[in-house]
N, C-alpha and C positions, 0 to 999 in steps of 0.2 A: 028568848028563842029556845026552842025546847031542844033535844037531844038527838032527834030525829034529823032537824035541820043540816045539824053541824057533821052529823054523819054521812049526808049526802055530799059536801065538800069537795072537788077534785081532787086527784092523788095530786093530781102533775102541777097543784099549788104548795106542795107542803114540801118544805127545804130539811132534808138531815141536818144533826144537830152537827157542828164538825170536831172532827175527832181531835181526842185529845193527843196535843205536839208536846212531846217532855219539852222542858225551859230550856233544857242545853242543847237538844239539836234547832231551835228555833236559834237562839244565840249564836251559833257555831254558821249558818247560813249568813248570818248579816255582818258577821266580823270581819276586815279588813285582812289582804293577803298576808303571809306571815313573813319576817325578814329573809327570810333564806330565798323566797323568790324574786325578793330587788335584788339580793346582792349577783344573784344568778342572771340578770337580766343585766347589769353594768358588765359581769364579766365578758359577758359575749358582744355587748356594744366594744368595750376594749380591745378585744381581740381581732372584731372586725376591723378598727381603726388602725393598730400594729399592721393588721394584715396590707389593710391595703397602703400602709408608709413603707413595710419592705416589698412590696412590689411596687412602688414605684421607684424606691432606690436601687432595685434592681434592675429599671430597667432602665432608669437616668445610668446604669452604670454601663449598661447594655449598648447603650449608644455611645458612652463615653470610650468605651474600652472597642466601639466600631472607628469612634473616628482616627484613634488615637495610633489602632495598630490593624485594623482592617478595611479600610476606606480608601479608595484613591489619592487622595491628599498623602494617606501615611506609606502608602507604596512608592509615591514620588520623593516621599520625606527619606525613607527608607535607601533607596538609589542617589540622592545628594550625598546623603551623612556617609555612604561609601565612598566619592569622592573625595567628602573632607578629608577623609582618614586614610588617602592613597592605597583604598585598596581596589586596584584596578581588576583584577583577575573575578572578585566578588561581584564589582560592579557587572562587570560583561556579560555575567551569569544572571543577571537580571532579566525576566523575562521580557523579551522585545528588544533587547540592547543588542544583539547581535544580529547582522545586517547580511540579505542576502543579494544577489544578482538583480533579481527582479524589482529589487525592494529601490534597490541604486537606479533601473531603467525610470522606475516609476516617477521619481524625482528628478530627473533628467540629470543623471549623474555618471560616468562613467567609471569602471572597476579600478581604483586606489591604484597606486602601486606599491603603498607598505602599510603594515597596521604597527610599527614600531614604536608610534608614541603611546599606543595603548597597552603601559605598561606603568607601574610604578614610578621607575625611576625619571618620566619624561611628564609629571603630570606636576601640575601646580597648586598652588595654594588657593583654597574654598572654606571661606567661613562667613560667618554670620548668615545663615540657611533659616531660609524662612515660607514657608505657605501664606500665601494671601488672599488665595481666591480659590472657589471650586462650582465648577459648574456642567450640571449634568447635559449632556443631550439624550437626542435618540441613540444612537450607535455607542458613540465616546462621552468621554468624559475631559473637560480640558481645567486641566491642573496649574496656576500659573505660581510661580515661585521668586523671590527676591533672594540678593545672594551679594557676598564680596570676595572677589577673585583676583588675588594680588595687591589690593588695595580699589579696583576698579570695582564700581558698585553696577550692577546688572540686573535686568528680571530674565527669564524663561517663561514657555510656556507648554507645555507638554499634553499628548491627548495617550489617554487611558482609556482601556476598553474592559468588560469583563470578559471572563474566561471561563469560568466554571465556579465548582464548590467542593469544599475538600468537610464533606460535616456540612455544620451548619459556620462554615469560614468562605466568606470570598474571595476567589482568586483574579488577579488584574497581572494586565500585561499593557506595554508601550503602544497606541496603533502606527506609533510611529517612533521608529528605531533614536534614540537621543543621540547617535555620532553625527558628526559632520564631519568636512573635509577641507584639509587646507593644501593648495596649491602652493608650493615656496620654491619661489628662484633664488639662488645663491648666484650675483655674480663675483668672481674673483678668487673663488676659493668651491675644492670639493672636498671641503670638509666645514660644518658647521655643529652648533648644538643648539638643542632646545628646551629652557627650563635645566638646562648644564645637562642634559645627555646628549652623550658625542655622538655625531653620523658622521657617515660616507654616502656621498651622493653612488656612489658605485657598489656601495652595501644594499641601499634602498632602491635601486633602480631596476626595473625588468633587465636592460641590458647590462650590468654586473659591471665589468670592469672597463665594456665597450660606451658606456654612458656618457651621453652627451655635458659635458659641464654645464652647459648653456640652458638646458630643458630644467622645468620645473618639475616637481618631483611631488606626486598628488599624496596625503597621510590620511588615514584617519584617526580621528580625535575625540576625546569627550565631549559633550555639552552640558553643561557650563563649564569653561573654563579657560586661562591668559595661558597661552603660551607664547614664551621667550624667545625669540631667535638673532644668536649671533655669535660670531665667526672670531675664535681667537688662536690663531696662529703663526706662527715665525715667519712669511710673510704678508699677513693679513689679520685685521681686526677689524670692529666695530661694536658699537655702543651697543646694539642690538636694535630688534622692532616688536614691539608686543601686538598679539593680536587676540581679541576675544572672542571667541567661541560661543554663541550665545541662542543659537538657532539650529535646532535639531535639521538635519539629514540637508544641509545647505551647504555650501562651497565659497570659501574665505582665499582670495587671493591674494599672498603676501611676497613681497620682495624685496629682497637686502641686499644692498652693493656693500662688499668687502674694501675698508682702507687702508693701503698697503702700513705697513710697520715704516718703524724709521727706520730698524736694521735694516729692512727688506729695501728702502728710496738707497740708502747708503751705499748694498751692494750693487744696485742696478747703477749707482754713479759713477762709483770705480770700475764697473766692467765698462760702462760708454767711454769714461775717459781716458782709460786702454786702449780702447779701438781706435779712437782717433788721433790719439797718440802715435797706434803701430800705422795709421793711414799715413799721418806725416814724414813718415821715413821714407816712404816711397817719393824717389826723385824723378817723378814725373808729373807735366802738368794736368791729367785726370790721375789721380789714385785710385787703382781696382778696386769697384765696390765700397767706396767711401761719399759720404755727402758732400763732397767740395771739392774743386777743380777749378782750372783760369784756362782762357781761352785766347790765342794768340794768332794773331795774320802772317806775322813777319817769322823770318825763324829765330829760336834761341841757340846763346852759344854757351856750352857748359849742363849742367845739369840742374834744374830746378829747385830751390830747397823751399819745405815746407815748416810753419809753426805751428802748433795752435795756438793762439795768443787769447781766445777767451773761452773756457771750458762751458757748455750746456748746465744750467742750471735744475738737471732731471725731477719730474715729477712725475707719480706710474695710477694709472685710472683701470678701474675692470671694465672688459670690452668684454661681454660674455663670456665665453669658454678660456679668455686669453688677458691678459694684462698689456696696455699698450702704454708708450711714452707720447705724450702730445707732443704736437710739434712747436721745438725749441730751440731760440737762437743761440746760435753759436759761432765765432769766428778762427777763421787761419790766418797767419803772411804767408804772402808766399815773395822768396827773392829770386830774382831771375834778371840773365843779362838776356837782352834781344837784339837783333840785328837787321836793320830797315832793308828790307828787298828792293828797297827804291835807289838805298844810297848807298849802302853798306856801313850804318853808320852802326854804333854798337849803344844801348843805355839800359843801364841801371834802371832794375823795376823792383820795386819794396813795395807790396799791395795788402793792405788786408781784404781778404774773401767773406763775405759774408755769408753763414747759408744757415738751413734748418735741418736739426738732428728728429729723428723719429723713430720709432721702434716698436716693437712685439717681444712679450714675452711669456714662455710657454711653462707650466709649473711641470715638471714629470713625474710619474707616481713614485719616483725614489724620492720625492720633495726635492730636487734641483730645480734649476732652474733655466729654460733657455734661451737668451736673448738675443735677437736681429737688430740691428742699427740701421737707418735709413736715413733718407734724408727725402725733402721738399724744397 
């Protein structure tokens, strides 16, 4: 091929020769990253991994430290463990725990007449506090709680509401007030205590000192909790009657009959047996106002003489406002001469009377006491 040919050749075949690449930046392209970029690459894997272990422990702590002292369960928890610790003044100050007019209509409940046991010294023993349940609604929240109050084991159930936000802290209140109310009749006595604080039915009473003995006497009270009632006085005692408290903004009707003392059967005996003593002196055959008399056709001659010959065995029972003696046999002789309208004859009568002693007796606020003798 001559010269000519190969000069006709297209450009757009003919390839540059390629440039010469020094050995070291050829080498330096194909080399493997260098150590400082792994180590750079675990440290920020690491970092991510810390990061997201302390946020998650912060937020397991987040929830921990919501249930623990901002959650409903701990605001209920919060309100018991004041109970425990008879602090009743704190407790009250709980939001929802204090109780209005409307709040009592709403519950079909009428206005107290004392809040005396809501106090310290009138509150009982609460331990073993425990949350067991919590469950949200729409509105409330109902909180349910176990508990041992005086050795009596008990649950409650409580409904919580929110309220607002103090920050980022939830605020909760009662939607319903924790007191209830207890109705207590004392018969026998207007003095009692409860949980060993002493009342006056005439201290705790709208009418003061004009107080019916007999009416019950409406408190209000915690919930949870036993209170004690029972009546220990110079003429009256009893064992007591416990009663539990265990249902928010409800009405517990309780009543205790007072048993006289023995001092107290002892003096009502020598006062009856006085009476009917001074009745047998009278020498006639009805004695003014006494239970026993004899009843004659004929006339008598001389004057009548009475005995007692078998004294009432007294026993004293509370009748409401008053203390009554049930009715007791008892007997008189009576001696007497008689003289037949028919004949005029005269005889000898030696009879025993038989009849029933009865009585009332009234305590007066001097602590006397004052007793009527009757008979049946």
């Amino acid at each position: 091929m001559d010269r000519g040919a190969t000069d006709a050749a297209p450009e757009a075949t003919r390839v540059p020769p390629a440039p010469d690449v020094p050995a070291t930046r050829r080498s330096l392209a194909s080399a493997p990253p260098p150590a400082r970029d792994r180590r750079l690459g675990r440290d920020l894997a690491v970092i991510a991994l810390i990061t997201s272990v302390v946020l998650g422990a912060l937020a397991a702590a987040g929830v921990l430290l919501y249930r623990e002292f901002y959650s409903p369960s701990a605001f209920v928890r919060h309100y018991l463990h004041l109970l425990h610790d008879n602090r009743a003044a704190e407790a009250l100050a709980v939001p929802g725990v204090a109780i209005d007019t409307a709040e009592l209509d709403a519950a079909g409940l009428e206005i107290p007449d004392s809040d005396a046991l809501l106090r310290a010294a009138a509150m009982g023993t609460l331990t073993d506090v425990a949350i067991v349940s919590e469950e949200a609604g729409a509105d409330v929240t109902e909180v349910r709680a176990e508990f041992d109050a005086g050795g009596v084991a008990g649950s409650v159930s409580f409904d919580v509401e929110h309220t607002g936000w103090i920050g980022i802290v939830p605020t909760w209140s009662f939607a319903t007030s924790p007191l209830a109310v207890i109705d207590l009749t004392v018969d026998g006595s207007m003095k009692f205590s409860v949980n060993g604080f002493d009342i006056d039915k005439r201290q705790v009473s709208p009418d003061g000192v004009d107080a019916d003995p007999s009416a019950p006497i409406s408190m209000l009270v915690f919930s949870p909790g036993l209170y004690s009632v029972s009546v220990d006085t110079a003429i009256a005692s009893t064992p007591g009657v416990a009663v539990l408290s265990d249902a928010p903004l409800t009405e517990v009707p309780v009543t205790v009959a007072a048993e006289p003392t023995e001092e107290f059967i002892a003096v009502v005996q020598e006062r009856v047996e006085g009476f009917l003593t001074s009745c047998a002196t009278q020498e006639v055959l009805q004695p003014t106002a006494c239970p026993f008399g004899y009843t004659v056709e004929d006339r008598i001659v001389g004057l009548p003489s009475w005995t007692i010959s078998s004294q009432p065995t007294v026993t004293v029972e509370p009748e409401g406002d008053v203390w009554k003696i049930p009715a007791t046999p008892a007997s008189a002789r009576i001696d007497v001469q008689i003289q037949s309208l028919f004949d005029g004859s005269i005889r000898e009568v030696s009879e025993e009377v038989p009849f029933l002693v009865t009585g009332t007796i009234t305590v007066l606020p001097d602590g006397t006491a004052s007793i009527v003798v009757g008979g049946g």
